[in-house]
C-alpha positions, -999 to +999 in steps of 0.1 A: -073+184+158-111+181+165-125+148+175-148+152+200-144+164+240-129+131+250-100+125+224-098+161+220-090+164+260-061+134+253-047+150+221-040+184+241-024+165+269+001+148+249+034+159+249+047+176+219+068+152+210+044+123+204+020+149+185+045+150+162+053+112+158+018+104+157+012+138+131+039+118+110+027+080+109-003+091+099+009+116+071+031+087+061-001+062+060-020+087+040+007+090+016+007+049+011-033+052+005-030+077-015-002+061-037-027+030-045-053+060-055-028+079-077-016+050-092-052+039-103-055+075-116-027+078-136-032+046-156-068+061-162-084+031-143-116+031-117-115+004-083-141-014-112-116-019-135-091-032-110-119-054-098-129-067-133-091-074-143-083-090-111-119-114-107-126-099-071-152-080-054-147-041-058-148-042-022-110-061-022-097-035-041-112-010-015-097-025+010-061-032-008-061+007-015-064+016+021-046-018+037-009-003+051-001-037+055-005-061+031+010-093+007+037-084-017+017-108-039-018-082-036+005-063-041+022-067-074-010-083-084-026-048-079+001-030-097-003-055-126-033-053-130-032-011-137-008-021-159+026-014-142+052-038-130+066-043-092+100-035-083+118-039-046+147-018-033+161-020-003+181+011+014+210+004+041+224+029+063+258+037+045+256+014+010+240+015-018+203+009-026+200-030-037+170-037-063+159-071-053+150-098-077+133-129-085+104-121-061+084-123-098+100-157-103+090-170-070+054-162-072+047-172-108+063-206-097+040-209-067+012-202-089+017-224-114+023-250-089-006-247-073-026-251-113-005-279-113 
């Protein structure tokens, strides 16, 4: 890793340990940024497209694409928008995965609530 003297000199004096954490998180975060990109790919659509569909800035969808954190709404809205449909699962230690539901309901309700 080659950032410069300064982080360069911190980076070699961490233990090995926390290299590897911090090696992971971010391999983990590029993964999630690149998920958004591959998605976009495979349903043959450009950050334009997504922009158009959606009625926001390209810029948004920029940002969406590389947020780790963000509203399931922007979300599913994103994944909507490429065509494709938002689905949750949760994973406990020691039982089995649980597909949660009605997130969809919720929001479409909020939604047209707020038109209302």
């Amino acid at each position: 890793m080659t950032r410069g003297p300064i982080l360069q000199e911190i980076w070699d004096n961490l233990p090995e340990e926390r290299k590897q954490r911090i090696q992971k998180r971010a391999a983990q975060l590029k993964e999630e940024y690149l998920s958004l990109q591959e998605l976009c790919k495979t349903a043959g659509l450009t950050q334009a497209n997504i922009s158009k569909e959606l009625n926001m800035p390209q810029s948004n969808i920029s940002q969406v694409e590389k947020s780790s954190d963000m509203l399931l709404s922007t979300l599913r809205s994103h994944i909507e928008a490429v065509g494709g449909k938002l689905n949750l699962t949760v994973e406990l230690p020691n039982k089995t995965s649980i597909n949660l539901t009605g997130f969809g309901d919720l929001l479409d309700n909020q939604t047209s609530q707020i038109n209302d």
